[in-house]
DRENDO-1510 file (C-alpha; in Angstrom, 1 decimal, always signed):
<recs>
REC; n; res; u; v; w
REC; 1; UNK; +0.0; +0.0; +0.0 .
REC; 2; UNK; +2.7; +2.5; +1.3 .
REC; 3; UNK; +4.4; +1.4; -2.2 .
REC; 4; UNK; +1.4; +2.4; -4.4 .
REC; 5; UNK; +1.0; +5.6; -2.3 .
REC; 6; UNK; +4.2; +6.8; -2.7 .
REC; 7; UNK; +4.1; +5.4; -7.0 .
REC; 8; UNK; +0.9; +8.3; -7.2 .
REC; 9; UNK; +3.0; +11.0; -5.5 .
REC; 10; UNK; +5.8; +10.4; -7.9 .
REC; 11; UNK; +3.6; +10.3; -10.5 .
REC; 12; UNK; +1.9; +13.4; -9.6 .
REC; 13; UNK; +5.2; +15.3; -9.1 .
REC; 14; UNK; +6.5; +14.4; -12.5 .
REC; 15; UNK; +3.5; +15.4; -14.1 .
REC; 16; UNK; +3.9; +19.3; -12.3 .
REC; 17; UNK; +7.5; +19.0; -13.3 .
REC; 18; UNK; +6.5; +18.7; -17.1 .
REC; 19; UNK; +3.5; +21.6; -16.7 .
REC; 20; UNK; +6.7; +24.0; -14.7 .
REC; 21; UNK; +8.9; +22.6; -17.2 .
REC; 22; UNK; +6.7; +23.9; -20.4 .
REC; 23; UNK; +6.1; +27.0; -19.2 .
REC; 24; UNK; +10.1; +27.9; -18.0 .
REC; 25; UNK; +10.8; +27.0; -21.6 .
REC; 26; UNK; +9.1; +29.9; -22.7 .
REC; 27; UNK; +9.0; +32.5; -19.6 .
REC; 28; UNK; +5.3; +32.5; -19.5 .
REC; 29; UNK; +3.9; +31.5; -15.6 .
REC; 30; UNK; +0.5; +30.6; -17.8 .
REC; 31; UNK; +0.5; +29.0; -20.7 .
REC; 32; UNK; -3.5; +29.4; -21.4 .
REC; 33; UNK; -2.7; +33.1; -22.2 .
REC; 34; UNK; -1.8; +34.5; -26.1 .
REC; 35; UNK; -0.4; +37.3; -27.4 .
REC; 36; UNK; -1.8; +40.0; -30.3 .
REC; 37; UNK; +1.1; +42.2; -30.8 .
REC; 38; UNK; -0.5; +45.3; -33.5 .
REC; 39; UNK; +3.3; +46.2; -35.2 .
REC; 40; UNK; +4.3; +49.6; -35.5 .
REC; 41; UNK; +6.9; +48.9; -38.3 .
REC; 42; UNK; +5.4; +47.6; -41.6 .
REC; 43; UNK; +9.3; +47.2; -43.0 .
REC; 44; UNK; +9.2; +44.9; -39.9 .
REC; 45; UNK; +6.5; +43.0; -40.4 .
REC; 46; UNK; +7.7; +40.2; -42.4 .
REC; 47; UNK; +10.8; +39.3; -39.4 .
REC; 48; UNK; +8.2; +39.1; -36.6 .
REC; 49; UNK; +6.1; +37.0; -38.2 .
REC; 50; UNK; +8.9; +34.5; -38.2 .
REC; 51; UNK; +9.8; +35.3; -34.5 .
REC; 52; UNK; +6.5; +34.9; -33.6 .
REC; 53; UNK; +6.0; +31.4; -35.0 .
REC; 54; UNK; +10.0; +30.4; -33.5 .
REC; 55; UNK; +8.5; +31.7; -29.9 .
REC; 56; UNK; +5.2; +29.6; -30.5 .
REC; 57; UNK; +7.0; +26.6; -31.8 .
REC; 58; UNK; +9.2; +26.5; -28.5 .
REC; 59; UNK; +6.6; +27.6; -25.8 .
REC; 60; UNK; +3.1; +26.6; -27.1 .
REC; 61; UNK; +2.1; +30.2; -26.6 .
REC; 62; UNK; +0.3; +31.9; -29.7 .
REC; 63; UNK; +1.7; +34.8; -30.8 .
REC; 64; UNK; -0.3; +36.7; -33.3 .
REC; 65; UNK; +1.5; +39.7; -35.2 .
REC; 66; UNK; -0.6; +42.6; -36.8 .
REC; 67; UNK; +0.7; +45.5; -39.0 .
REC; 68; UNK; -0.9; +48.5; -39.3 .
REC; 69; UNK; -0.4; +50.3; -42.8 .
REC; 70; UNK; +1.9; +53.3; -43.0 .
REC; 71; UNK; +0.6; +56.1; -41.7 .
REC; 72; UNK; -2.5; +54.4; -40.1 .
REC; 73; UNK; -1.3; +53.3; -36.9 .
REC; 74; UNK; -3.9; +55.5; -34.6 .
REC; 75; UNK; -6.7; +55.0; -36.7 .
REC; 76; UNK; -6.1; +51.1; -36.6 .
REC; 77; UNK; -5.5; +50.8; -32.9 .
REC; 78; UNK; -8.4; +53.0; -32.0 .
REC; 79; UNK; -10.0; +50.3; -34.4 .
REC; 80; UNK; -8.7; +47.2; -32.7 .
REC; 81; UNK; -9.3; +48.6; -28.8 .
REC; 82; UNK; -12.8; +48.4; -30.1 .
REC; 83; UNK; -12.9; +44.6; -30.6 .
REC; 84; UNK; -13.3; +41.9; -28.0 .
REC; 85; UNK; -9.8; +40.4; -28.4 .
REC; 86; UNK; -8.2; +43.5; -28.4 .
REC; 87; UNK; -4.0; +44.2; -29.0 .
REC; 88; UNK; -2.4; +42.9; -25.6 .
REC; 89; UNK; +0.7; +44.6; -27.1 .
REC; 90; UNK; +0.7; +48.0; -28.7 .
REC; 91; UNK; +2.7; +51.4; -29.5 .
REC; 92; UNK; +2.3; +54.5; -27.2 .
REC; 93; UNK; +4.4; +56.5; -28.8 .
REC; 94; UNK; +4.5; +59.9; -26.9 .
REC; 95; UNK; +3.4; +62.3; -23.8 .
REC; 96; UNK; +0.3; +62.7; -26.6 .
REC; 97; UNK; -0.3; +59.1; -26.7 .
REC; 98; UNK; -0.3; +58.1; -22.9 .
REC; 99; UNK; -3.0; +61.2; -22.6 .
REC; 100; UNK; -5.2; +58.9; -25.2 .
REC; 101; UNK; -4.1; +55.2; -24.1 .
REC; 102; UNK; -3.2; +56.2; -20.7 .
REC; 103; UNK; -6.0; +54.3; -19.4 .
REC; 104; UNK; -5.2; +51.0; -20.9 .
REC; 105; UNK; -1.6; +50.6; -20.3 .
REC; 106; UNK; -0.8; +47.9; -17.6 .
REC; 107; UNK; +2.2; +50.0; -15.1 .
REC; 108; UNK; +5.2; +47.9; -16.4 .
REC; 109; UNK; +7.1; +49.1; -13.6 .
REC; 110; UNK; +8.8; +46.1; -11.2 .
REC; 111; UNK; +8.0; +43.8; -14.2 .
REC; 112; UNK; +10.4; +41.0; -15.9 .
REC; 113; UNK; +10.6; +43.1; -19.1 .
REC; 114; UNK; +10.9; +46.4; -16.9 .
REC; 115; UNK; +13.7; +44.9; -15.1 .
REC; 116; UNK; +15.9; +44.0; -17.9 .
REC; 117; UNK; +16.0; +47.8; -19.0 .
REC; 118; UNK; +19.4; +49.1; -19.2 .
REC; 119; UNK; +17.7; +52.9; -18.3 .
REC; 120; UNK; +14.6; +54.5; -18.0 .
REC; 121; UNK; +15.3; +57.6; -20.6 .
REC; 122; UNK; +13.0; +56.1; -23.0 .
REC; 123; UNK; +9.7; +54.5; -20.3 .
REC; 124; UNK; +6.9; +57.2; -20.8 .
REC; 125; UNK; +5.1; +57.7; -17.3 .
REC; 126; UNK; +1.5; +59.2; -17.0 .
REC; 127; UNK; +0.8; +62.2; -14.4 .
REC; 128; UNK; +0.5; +59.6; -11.8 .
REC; 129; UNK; +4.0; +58.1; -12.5 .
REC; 130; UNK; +2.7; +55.5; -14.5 .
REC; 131; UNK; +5.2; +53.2; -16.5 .
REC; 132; UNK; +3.0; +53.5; -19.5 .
REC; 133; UNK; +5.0; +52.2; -22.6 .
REC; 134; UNK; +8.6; +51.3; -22.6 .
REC; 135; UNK; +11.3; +51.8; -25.6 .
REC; 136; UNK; +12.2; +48.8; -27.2 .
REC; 137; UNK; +14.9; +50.3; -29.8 .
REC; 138; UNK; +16.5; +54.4; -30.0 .
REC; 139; UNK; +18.5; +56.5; -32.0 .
REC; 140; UNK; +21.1; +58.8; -30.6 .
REC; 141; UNK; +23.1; +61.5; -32.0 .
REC; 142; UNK; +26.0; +63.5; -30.6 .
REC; 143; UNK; +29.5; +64.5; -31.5 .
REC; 144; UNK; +30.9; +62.1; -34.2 .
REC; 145; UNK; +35.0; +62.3; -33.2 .
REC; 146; UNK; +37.4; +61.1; -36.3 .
REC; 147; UNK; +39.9; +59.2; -33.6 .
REC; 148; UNK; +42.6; +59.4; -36.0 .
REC; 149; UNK; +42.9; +62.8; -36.0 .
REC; 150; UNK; +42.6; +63.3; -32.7 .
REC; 151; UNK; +45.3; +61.1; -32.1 .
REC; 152; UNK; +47.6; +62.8; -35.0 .
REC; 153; UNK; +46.9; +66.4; -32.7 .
REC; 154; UNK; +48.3; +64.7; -29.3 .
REC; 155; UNK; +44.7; +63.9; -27.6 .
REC; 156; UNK; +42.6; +60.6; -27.0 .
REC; 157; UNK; +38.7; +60.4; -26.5 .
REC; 158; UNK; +39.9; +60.0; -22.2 .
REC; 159; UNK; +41.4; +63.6; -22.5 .
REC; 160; UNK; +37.4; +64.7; -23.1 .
REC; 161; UNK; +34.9; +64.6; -20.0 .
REC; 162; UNK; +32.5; +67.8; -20.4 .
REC; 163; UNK; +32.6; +71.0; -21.8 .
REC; 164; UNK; +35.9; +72.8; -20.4 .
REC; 165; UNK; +38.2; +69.9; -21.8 .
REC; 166; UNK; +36.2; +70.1; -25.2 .
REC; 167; UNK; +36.9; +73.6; -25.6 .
REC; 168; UNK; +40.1; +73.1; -24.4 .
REC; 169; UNK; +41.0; +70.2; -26.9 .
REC; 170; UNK; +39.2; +72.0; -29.5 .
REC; 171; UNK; +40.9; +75.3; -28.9 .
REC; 172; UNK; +44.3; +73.9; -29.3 .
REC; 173; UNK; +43.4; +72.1; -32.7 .
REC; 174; UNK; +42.0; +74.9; -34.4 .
REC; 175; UNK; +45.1; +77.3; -33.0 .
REC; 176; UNK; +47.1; +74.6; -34.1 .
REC; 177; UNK; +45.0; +73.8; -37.6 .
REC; 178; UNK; +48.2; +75.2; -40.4 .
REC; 179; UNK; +50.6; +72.5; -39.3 .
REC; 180; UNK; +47.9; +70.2; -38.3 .
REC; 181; UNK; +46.6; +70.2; -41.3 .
REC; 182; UNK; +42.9; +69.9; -40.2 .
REC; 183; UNK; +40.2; +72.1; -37.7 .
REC; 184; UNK; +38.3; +70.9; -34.9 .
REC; 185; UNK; +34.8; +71.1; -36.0 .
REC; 186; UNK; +33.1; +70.5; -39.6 .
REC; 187; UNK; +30.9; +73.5; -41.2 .
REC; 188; UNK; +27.6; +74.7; -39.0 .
REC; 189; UNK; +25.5; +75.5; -42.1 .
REC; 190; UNK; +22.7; +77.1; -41.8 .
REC; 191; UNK; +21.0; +76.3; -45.1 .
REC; 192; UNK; +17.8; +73.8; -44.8 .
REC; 193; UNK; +20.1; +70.5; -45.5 .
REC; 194; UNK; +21.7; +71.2; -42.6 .
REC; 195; UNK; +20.0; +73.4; -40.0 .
REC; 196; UNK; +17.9; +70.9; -38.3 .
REC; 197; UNK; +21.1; +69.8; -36.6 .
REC; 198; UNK; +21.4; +73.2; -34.7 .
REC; 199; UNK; +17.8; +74.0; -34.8 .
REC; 200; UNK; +16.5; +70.9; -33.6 .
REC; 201; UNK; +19.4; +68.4; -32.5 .
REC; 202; UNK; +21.9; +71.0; -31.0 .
REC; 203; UNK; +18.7; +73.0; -29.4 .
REC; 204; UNK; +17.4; +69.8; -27.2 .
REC; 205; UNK; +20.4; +70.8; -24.8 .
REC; 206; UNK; +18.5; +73.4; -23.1 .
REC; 207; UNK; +15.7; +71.9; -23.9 .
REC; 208; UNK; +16.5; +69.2; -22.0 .
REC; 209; UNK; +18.2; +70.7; -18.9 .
REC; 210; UNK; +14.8; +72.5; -18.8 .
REC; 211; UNK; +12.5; +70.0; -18.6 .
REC; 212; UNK; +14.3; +68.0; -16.5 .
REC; 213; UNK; +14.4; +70.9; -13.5 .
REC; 214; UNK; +10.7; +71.8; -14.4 .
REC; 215; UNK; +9.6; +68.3; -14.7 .
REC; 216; UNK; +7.8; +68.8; -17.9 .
REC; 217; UNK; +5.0; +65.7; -18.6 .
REC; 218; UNK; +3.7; +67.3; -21.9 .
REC; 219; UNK; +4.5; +70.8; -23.9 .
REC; 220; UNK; +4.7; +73.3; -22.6 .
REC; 221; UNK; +2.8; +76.6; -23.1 .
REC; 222; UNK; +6.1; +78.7; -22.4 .
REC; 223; UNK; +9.2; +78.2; -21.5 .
REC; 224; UNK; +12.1; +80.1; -19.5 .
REC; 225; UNK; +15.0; +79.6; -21.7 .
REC; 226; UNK; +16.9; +79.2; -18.7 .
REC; 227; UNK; +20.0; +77.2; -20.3 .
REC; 228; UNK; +20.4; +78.8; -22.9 .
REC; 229; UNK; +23.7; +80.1; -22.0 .
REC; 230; UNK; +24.5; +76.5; -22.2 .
REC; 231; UNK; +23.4; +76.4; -26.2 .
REC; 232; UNK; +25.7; +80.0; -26.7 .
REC; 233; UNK; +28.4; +78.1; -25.2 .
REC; 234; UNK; +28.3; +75.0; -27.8 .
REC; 235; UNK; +27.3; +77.2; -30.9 .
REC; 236; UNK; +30.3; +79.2; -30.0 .
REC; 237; UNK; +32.8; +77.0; -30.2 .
REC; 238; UNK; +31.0; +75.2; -32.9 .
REC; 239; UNK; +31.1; +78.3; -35.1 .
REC; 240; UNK; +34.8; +79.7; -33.8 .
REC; 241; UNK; +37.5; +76.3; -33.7 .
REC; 242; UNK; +36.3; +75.6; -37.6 .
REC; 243; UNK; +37.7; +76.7; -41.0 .
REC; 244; UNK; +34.5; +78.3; -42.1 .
REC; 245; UNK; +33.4; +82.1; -41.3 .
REC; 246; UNK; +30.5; +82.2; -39.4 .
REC; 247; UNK; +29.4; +85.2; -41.0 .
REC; 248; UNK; +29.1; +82.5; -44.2 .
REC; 249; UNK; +26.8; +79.8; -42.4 .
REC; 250; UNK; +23.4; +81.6; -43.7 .
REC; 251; UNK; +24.2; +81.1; -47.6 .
REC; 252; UNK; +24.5; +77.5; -47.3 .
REC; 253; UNK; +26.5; +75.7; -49.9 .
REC; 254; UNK; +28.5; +73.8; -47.6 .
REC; 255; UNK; +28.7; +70.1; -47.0 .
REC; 256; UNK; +30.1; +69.0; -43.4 .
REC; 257; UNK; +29.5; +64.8; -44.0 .
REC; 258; UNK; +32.1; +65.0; -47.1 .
REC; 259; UNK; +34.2; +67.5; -44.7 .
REC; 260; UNK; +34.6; +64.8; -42.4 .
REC; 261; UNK; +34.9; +62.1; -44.7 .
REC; 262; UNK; +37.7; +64.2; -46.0 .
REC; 263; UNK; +39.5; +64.7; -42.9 .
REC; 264; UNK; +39.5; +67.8; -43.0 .
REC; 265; UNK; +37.7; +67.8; -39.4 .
REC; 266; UNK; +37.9; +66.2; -36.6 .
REC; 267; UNK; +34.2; +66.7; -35.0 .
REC; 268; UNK; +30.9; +66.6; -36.8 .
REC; 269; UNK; +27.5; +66.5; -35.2 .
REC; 270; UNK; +25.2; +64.1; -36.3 .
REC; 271; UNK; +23.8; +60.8; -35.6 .
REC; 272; UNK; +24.2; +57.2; -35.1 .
REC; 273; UNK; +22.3; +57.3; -39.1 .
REC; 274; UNK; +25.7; +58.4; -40.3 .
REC; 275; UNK; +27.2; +54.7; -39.8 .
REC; 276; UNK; +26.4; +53.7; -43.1 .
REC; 277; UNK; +28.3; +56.6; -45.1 .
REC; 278; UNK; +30.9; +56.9; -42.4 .
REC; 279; UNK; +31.8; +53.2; -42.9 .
REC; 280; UNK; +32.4; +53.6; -46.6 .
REC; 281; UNK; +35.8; +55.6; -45.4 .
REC; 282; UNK; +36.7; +55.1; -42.3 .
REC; 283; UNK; +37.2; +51.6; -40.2 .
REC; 284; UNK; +35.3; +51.0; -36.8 .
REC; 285; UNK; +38.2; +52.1; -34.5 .
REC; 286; UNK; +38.4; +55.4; -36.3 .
REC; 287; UNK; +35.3; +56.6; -35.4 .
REC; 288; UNK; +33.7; +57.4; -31.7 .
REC; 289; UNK; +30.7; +59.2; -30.4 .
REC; 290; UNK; +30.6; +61.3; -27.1 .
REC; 291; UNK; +28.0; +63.3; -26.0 .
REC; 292; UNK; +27.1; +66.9; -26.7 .
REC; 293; UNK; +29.0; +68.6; -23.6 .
REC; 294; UNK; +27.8; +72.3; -23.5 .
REC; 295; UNK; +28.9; +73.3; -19.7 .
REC; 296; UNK; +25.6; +72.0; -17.7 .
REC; 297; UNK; +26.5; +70.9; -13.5 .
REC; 298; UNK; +26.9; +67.0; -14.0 .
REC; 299; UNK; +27.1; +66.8; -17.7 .
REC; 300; UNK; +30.6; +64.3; -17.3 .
REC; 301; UNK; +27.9; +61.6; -15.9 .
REC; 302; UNK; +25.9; +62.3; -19.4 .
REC; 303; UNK; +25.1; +59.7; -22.1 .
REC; 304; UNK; +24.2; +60.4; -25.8 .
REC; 305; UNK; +21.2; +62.0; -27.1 .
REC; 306; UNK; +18.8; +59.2; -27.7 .
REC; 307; UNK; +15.6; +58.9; -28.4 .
REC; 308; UNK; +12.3; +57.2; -29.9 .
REC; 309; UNK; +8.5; +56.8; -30.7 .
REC; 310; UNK; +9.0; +52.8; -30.7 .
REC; 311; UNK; +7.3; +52.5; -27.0 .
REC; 312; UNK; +5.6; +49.0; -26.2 .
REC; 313; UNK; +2.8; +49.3; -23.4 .
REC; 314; UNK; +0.8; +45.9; -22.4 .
REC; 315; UNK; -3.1; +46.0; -22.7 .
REC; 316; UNK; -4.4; +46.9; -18.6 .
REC; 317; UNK; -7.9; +45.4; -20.2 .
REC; 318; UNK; -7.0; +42.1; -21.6 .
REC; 319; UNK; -7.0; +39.2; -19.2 .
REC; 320; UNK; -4.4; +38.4; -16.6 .
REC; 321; UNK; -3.1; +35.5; -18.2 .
REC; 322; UNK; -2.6; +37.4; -21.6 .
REC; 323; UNK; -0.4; +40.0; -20.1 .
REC; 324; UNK; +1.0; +37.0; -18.1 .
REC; 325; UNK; +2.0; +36.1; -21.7 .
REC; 326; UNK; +2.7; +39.1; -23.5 .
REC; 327; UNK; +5.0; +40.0; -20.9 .
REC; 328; UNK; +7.0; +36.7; -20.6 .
REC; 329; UNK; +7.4; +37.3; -24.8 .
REC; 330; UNK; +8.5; +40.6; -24.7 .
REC; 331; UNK; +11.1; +39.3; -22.2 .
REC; 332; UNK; +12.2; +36.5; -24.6 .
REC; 333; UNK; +12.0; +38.6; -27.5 .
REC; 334; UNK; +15.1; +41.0; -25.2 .
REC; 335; UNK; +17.0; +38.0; -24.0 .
REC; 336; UNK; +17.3; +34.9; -26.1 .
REC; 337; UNK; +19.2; +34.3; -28.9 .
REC; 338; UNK; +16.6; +34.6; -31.5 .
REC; 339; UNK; +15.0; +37.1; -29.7 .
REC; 340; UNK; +17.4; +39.3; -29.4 .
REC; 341; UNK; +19.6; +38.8; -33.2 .
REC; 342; UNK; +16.0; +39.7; -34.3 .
REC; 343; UNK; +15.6; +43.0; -32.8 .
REC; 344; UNK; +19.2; +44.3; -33.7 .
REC; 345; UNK; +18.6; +43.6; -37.6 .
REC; 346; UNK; +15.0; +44.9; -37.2 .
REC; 347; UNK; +15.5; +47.7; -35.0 .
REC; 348; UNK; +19.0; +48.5; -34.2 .
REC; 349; UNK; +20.5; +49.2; -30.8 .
REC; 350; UNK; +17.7; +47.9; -27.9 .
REC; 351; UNK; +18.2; +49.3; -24.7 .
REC; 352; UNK; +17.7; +45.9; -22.8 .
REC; 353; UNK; +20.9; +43.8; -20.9 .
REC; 354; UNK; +21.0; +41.2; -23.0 .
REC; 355; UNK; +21.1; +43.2; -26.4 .
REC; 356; UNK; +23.1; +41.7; -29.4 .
REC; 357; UNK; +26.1; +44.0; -30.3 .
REC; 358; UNK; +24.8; +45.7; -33.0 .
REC; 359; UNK; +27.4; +46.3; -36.2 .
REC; 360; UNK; +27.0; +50.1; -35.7 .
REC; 361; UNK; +29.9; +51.8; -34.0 .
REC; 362; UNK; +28.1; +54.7; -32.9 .
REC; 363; UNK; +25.3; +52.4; -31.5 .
REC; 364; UNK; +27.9; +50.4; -29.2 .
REC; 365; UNK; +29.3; +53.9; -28.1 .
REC; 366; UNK; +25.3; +55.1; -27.2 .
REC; 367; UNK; +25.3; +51.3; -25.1 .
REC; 368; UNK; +28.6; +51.8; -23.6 .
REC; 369; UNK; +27.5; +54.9; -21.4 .
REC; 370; UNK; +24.0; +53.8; -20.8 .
REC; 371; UNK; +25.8; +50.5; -19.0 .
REC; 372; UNK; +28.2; +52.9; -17.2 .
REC; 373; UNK; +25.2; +54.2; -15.7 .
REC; 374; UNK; +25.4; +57.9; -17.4 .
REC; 375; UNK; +21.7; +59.8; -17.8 .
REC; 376; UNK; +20.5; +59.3; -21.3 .
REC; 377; UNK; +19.5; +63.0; -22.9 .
REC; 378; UNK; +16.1; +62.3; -23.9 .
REC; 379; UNK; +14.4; +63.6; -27.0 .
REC; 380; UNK; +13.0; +67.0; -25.2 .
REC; 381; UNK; +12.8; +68.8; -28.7 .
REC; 382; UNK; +9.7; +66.3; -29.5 .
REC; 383; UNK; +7.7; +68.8; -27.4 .
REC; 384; UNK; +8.4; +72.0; -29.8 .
REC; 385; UNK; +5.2; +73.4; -31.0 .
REC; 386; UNK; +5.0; +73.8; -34.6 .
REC; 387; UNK; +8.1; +72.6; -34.9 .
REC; 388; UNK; +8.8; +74.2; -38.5 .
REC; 389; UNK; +8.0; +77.5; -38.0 .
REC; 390; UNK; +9.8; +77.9; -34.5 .
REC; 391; UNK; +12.9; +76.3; -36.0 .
REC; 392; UNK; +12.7; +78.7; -38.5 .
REC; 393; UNK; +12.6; +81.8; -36.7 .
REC; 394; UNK; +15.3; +79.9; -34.3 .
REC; 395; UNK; +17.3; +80.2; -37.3 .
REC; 396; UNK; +16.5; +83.8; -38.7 .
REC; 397; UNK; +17.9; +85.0; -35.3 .
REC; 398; UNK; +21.3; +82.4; -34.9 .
REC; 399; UNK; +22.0; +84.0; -38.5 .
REC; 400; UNK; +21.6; +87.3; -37.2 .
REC; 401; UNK; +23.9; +86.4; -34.3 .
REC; 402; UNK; +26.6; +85.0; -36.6 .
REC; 403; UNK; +26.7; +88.0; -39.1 .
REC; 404; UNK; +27.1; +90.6; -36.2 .
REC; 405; UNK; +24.0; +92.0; -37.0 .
REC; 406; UNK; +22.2; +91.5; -33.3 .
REC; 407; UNK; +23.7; +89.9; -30.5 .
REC; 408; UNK; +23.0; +87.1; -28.4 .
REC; 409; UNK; +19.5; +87.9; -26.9 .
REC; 410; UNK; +18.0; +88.0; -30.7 .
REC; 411; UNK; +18.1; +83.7; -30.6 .
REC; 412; UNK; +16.4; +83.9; -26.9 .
REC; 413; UNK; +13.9; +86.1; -28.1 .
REC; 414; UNK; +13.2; +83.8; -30.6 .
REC; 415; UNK; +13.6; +80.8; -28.9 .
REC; 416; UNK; +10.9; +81.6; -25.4 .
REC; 417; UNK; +8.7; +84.4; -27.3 .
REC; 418; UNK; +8.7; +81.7; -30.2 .
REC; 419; UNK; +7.7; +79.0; -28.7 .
REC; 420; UNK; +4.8; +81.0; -26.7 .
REC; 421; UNK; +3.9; +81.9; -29.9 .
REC; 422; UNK; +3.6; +78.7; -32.0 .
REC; 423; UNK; +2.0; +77.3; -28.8 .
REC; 424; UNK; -0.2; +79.0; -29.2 .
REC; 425; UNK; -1.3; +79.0; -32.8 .
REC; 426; UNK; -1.0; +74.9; -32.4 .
REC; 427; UNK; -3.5; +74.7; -29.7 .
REC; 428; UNK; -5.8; +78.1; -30.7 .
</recs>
């Protein structure tokens, strides 16, 4: 009897074992619950249709993958939430999006795929501090550094921690350009091919010191302009240690990617996009990345601009077992193998621990300070209001500035009264 007994518990164990088993294999602590992931990325489409069979081929879990047409992504969500099996993973994609979708993200914070984040600079919280939607892939731009040269004029990327030693590196250079034979910074052109670096890119510095002391959640109707000493500082230098006159910049014509490529520079802002022509001249171990230091208290412990609209945020209204499972996914898809090989050809650099290197130099830079623990600048220029015409008449005045024509308070003008002003013809 006690034999028969004990052949039942065995059995019974074994038979938990195998359930525990199955559902280890894939992550999920339920394996009755399925996933409806509405895509963001049509170009993407066809690669996580593949991942999403791999992950129900290993865990029994189904996976279903849905891509909205370009373009349509709102219409076709607002469109889906309508329907009783409803997207358990979806895009929130801004500060505008948790306002409309606020309500039906699960908080991720203290979750599995939370807890694999390398940083927060890209979770989107709600007013309540929320962990709405979290990034699953960024960009990043910042000051593209031609080692080589740098090298050739006595310094090394160690020799640069914030502002002071930039100038102080980049002083020397451009002092030194004759024998050198090469400036410290590429052309600041002012003409539209290139403006939006200054305008938009180089302006999310004060931007972003701003709304991190006034703890903006959406835009703004005004703002101070109170770093914007901070943005003379960086624009200075820009526009002094280079060959090019600044009085020139307005006219255009000038072309600081083939400047760079030529050598004839070595710093160019710009972003991690620039990989691909970069590459075509210049090995991996020529090129670095470092941050946009512009004299802000702290900036040493800053990371690369980076930024993104790819957010993921788990459906609060499907059941508990499908966020059980959409969760456990989203983990796989940023920790195994397959997972992860997928999201670095689909996406590029993924700000998760277990990310595969991605090929992209300026990406493994952009990783490198985020696992050193340095603040991530976040995208703050994604708040401007009418973002054409402010940049615009950011630029009218900066080409004032350069030309001698008006001095420094012409660009705050037109930066705070500006933005007060397109404000409020966005929201009349």
């Amino acid at each position: 009897m006690k034999k028969r007994f004990l052949a039942l518990v065995l059995t019974g164990l074994m038979a938990v074992g195998a359930v525990l088993g199955g559902c280890s294999a894939g992550g999920s602590s339920d394996a009755t619950g399925s996933v409806y992931w509405l895509n963001f990325k049509p170009e993407a489409d066809e690669a996580l249709q593949a991942i999403a069979a791999t992950y129900t081929e290993e865990t029994g879990v189904s996976v279903k993958v849905v891509t909205a047409a370009s373009g349509t992504y709102e219409s076709t969500l607002t469109a889906e939430m309508d329907k009783s099996a409803a997207p358990t993973l979806f895009v929130v994609r801004n500060t505008a999006g948790v306002k409309t979708w606020g309500d039906y993200c699960l908080d991720l914070k203290g979750t599995d795929i939370y807890n694999e984040l390398t940083t927060d600079g890209f979770t989107l919280y709600d007013a309540d501090g929320k962990a709405c939607s979290i990034g699953y892939c960024y960009e990043s731009f910042g000051i593209i550094v031609n080692k080589t040269l740098l090298d050739k004029a006595g310094y090394s990327l160690d020799d640069i921690k914030d502002f002071a030693t930039l100038k102080a590196v980049a002083d020397d250079i451009h002092a030194r350009a004759s024998e050198l034979g090469f400036d410290a910074f590429t052309s600041s052109g002012m003409d539209d091919s290139s403006s939006w670096r200054f305008s938009g890119h180089l302006a999310n510095m004060p931007l972003y010191y701003e709304e991190q002391a006034d703890g903006w959640t959406e835009a703004p109707a005004t703002i101070k302009g109170t770093y914007l000493d901070l943005y003379k500082n960086i624009w200075d230098l820009y526009t002094t240690d280079t060959a090019y006159d600044k009085s020139t910049l307005a006219t255009g014509g000038y072309d600081a990617e083939a400047e760079f490529k030529n050598s004839e520079a070595v710093f160019y802002q710009n972003g991690t996009w620039e990989y691909a022509a970069l590459s075509e001249v210049f090995s991996d171990d020529e090129l670095a990345m470092i941050p946009i230091y512009c004299g802000a208290d702290g900036e040493e412990n800053a990371a690369l601009c980076s930024g993104t609209e790819n957010c993921w945020a788990v459906n609060a209204k499907a059941s508990e077992a499908d966020q059980k499972a959409t969760i456990a996914f989203m983990k796989w898809l940023v920790t195994s193998e397959a997972g992860t090989k997928m999201m670095a050809e689909q996406f590029g650099e993924i700000p998760y621990k277990s990310a595969a290197e991605n090929e992209n130099v300026f990406f493994q830079y952009a990783a490198k300070y985020l696992n050193e623990g340095k603040y991530s600048v976040d995208w703050a220029f994604n708040y401007t209001p009418n973002v054409d015409e402010w940049r615009a008449g950011v630029v009218a005045a900066m080409n004032q500035y350069d030309a001698g024509t008006a001095d420094w308070d012409v660009v705050v003008t037109a930066f705070v009264d500006g933005w007060a002003t397109q404000y409020a013809a966005a929201n009349n």
